[in-house]
N, C-alpha and C positions, 0 to 999 in steps of 0.2 A: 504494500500500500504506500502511496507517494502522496503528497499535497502540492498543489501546484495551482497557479493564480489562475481565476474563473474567468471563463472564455465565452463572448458571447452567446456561442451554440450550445453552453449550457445553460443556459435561460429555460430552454425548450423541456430540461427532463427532469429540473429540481422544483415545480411548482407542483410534478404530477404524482409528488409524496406523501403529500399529508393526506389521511383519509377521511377526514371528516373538520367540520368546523369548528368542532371543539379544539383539534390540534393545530389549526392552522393557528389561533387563538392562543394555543400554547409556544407556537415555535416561532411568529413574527407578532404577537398581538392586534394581529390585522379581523376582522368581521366578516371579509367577504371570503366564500370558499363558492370554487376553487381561484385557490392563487392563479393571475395568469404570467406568463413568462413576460410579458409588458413590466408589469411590477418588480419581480425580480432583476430584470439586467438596469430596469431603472434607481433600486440600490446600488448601481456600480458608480451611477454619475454625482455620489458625495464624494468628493477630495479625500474626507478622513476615513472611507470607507476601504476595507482589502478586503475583498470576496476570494474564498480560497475555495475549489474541491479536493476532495481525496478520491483516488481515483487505485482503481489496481487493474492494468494492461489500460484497457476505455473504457472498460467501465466504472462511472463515478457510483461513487458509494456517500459520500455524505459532502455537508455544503455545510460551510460557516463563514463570519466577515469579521475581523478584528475592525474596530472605532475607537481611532487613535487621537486622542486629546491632548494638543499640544500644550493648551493653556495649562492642565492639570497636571500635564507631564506621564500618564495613565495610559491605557486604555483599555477596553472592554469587549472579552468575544460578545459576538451575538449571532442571531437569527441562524443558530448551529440546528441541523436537521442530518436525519441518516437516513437512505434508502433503506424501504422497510424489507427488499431482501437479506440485506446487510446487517439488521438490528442483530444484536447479540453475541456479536463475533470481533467484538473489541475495535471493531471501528472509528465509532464515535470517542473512546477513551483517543486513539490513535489521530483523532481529527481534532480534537482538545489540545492536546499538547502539541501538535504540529501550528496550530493558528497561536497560542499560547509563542514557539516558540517564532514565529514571523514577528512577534510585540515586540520579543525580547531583541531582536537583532533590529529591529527598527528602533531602540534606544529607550523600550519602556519598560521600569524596574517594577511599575506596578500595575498587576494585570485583573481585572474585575469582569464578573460575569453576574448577570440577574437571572432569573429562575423562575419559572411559571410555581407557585408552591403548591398546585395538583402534579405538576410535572415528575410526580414518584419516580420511572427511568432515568427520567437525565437528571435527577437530583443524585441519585446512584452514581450513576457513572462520572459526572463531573468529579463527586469525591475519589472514586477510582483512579482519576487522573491528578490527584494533587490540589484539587482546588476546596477552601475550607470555609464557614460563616464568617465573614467580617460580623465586627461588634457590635451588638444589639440595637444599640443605641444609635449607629454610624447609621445600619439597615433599616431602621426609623425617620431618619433624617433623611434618606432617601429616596424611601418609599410616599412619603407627604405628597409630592406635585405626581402620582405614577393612577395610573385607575386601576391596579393590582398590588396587593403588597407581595410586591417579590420577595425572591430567597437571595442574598446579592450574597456572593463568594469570590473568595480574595484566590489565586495561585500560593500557595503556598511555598513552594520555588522557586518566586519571586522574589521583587524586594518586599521590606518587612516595616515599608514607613509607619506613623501614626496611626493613617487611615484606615489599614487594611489591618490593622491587628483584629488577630484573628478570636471569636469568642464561639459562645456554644450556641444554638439554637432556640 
């Protein structure tokens, strides 16, 4: 399995993932299902946005986009999804730390991800891959302007500033 920057013709076969509205809801917070590939590659035309697949030979297996915050010095995976042939097979840990490690080499020591908090699987797996609850009180402070109270989770492999210190649930 490789990770390698999203290509427009993958537009085409990462919207035809989610099976239902409730997931679409869980994995971009977006209403309308189905996603269409319009929406998707139109995530590509934010500046701070890196759309990545993981891919094994051509076939993609999962989709995620680091949101690099320069002002904050941070950034944030997001809108990570896996092809539902692929669920279960260490994929997604494997697309976590690959977009994870695009942050890092793009000079960000701290890396943050939010959490559908029905999202049971990728709450799993993100911890699988290193990543742990930022502090209750931070995840409070963040969750105020959000129309869900997320799960926000720090990399733990990360840097270890103030904000990201890591607390329990």
């Amino acid at each position: 399995m490789d990770l390698r920057p999203f290509a427009p013709a993958d537009a085409a076969t990462v919207p035809r993932w989610p099976v239902s509205a409730g997931e679409v809801a869980m994995w971009c917070g977006l209403r309308d299902f189905p996603v269409t590939a319009r929406v998707v590659a139109g995530w590509q035309l934010d500046p701070d946005t890196r759309g990545h697949v993981l891919v094994e030979g051509e076939a993609l297996l999962g989709y995620g986009e680091v949101w690099c915050d320069e002002d904050e010095g941070e950034a944030e995976l997001a809108r990570i999804i896996v092809a539902p042939d692929a669920r279960g097979r260490g994929a997604g840990r494997r697309l976590v730390r690959g977009l994870a490690g695009v942050a890092l080499r793009a000079g960000y020591a701290e890396i943050f991800m939010r959490v559908h908090p029905e999202n049971a699987a990728a709450l799993r797996c993100y911890r699988r891959a290193g990543f742990l609850p930022v502090n209750p009180a931070l995840a409070a402070e963040w969750n105020a302007p959000q129309p869900v109270s997320y799960v926000w989770l720090r990399d733990a492999g990360a840097g270890a500033g103030a904000a990201g210190a890591a607390g329990a649930l």
